[in-house]
N, C-alpha and C positions, 0 to 999 in steps of 0.2 A: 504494500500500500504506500501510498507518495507519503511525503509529509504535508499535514497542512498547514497554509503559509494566510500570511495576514492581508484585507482587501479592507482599505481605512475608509471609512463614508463621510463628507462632510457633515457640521451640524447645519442643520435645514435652513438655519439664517446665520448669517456671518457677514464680516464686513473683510473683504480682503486685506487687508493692509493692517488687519488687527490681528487677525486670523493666521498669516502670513509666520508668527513666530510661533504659535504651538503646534503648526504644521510643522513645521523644519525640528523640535524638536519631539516630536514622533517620529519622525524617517532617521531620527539618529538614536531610537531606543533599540532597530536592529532591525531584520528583515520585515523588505515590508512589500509584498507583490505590485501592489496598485489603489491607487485615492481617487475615489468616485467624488468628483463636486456634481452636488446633487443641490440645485437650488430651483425653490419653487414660486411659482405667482412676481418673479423681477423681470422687469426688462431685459430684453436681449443683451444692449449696451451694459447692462450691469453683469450679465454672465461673461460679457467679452473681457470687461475688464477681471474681473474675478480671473480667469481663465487668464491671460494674460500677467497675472500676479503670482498666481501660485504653480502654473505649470512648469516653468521653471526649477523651479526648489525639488519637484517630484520625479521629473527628469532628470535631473542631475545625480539622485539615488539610486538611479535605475530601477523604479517604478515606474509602473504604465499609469499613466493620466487618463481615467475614464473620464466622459462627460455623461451624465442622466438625459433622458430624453430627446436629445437635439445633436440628430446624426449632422446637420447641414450646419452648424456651428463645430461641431468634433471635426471636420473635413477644416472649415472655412480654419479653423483657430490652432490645428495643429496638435492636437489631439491624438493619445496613441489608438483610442475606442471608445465604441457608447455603449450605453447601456439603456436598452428598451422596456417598457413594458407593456402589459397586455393592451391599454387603452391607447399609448403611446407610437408613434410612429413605426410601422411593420417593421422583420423582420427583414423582407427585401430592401424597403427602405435603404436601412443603415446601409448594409450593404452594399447599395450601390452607389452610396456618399462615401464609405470607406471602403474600396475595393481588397485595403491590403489590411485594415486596421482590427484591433480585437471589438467584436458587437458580440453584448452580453445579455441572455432575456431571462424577465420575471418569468417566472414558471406558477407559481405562488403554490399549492396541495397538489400540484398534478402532475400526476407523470408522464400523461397523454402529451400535456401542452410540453413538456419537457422534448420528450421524444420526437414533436412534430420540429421545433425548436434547431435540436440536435442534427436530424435528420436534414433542415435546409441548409447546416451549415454552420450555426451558432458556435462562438469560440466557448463558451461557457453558459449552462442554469443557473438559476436563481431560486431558490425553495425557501417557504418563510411563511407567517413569521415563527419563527420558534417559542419565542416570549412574548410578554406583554413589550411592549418599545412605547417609548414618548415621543421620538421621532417624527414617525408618523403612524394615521389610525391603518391598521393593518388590516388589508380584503380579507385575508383568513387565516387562521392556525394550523401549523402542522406538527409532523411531532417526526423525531429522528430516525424511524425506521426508513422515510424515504428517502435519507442519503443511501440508509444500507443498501435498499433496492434497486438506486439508481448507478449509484458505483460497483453492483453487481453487474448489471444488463451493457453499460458502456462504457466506453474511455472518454467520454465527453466532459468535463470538469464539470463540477458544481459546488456553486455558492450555499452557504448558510448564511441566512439573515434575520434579524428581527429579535431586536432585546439581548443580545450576545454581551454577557458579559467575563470577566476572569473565575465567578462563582460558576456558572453554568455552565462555561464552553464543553467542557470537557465529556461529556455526551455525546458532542458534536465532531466532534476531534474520534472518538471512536467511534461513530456510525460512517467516516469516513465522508466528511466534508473535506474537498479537495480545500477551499477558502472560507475564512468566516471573514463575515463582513462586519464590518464591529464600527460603529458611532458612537455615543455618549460611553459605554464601557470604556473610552481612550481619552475622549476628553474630555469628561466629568470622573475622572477617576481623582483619587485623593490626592494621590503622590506625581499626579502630574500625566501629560502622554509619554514623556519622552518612560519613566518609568512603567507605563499601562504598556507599552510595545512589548518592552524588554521582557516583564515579566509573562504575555500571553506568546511570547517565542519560544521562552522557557518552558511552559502548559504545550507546546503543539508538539516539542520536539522529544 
């Protein structure tokens, strides 16, 4: 079984340029695969600039820069992938705004939608939520047998998401989530992200 490695979510509102320093110290608490800027209901101009702030500092770690929603700004702004979901722009979509880039889909309980997902191509699922999350109100719960079942049937990666924190991952970690995706667990942790990394690399490895 792979290891699984860390997939950082932003917090749902932020202001780049403030944001900018507990990001950089998370990318230096240790491995860190890739940070989704997932921002919801701003102007475009405001994701550009965001995106233009922080992608930077993520790239330079050798993390992949996801952007949520918006395959046509992940192309326009330089982006390594997106990340779609069900309501959000198809799966062809992305694709055909990022020919070569990683595009990531919500899956949410299903395995179907997973497999339909997998099957056109999808670099990675998304399965969630696992937890209660403040983040955002989650479409449905699931529960970690469907990493088991999914990391049985394929080699398609998949994400764990939703309320992920250092007390619970570890369920997740053994039903063989290839990624957790982890938001407020990193930075609403006590001791800080750059320590919330360190220590959930410690928990995966």
């Amino acid at each position: 079984m792979s290891e699984t490695r860390l997939y950082l979510i932003s917090p749902p509102r932020l202001s780049a340029a403030n944001f900018l320093g507990p990001l950089t110290e998370a990318l230096a608490g240790g491995d860190v695969a890739s940070f989704q800027l997932r921002l919801k209901n701003v102007s475009d101009d405001e994701i550009r600039r965001a995106v233009d702030t922080l992608r930077p500092a993520v790239q330079a770690q050798g993390a992949a820069f996801i952007l949520n929603d918006r395959p046509d700004l992940a192309a326009e702004l330089g982006c390594d992938g997106v990340h779609v979901g069900q309501e959000d722009a198809s799966y062809a979509e992305a694709r055909k705004a990022l020919p070569d880039g990683i595009v990531g889909v919500t899956c949410h309980d299903s395995l179907h939608l997973a497999m339909e997902a997998g099957e056109a191509g999808a670099d990675y699922v998304a399965f969630g939520a696992f937890f209660p999350t403040t983040t955002k109100e989650p479409k449905t719960r699931t529960e970690p047998e469907i990493l088991r079942a999914w990391s049985m049937a394929t080699v398609v990666p998949c994400v764990a998401i939703g309320g992920i924190t250092l007390d619970n991952a570890a369920v997740l970690i053994d039903a063989g989530a290839d990624f957790l995706a982890v938001s407020a667990g990193v930075w609403d942790h006590a001791d800080g992200p750059r320590a919330a990394v360190r220590a959930f690399n410690t928990l995966m490895r």
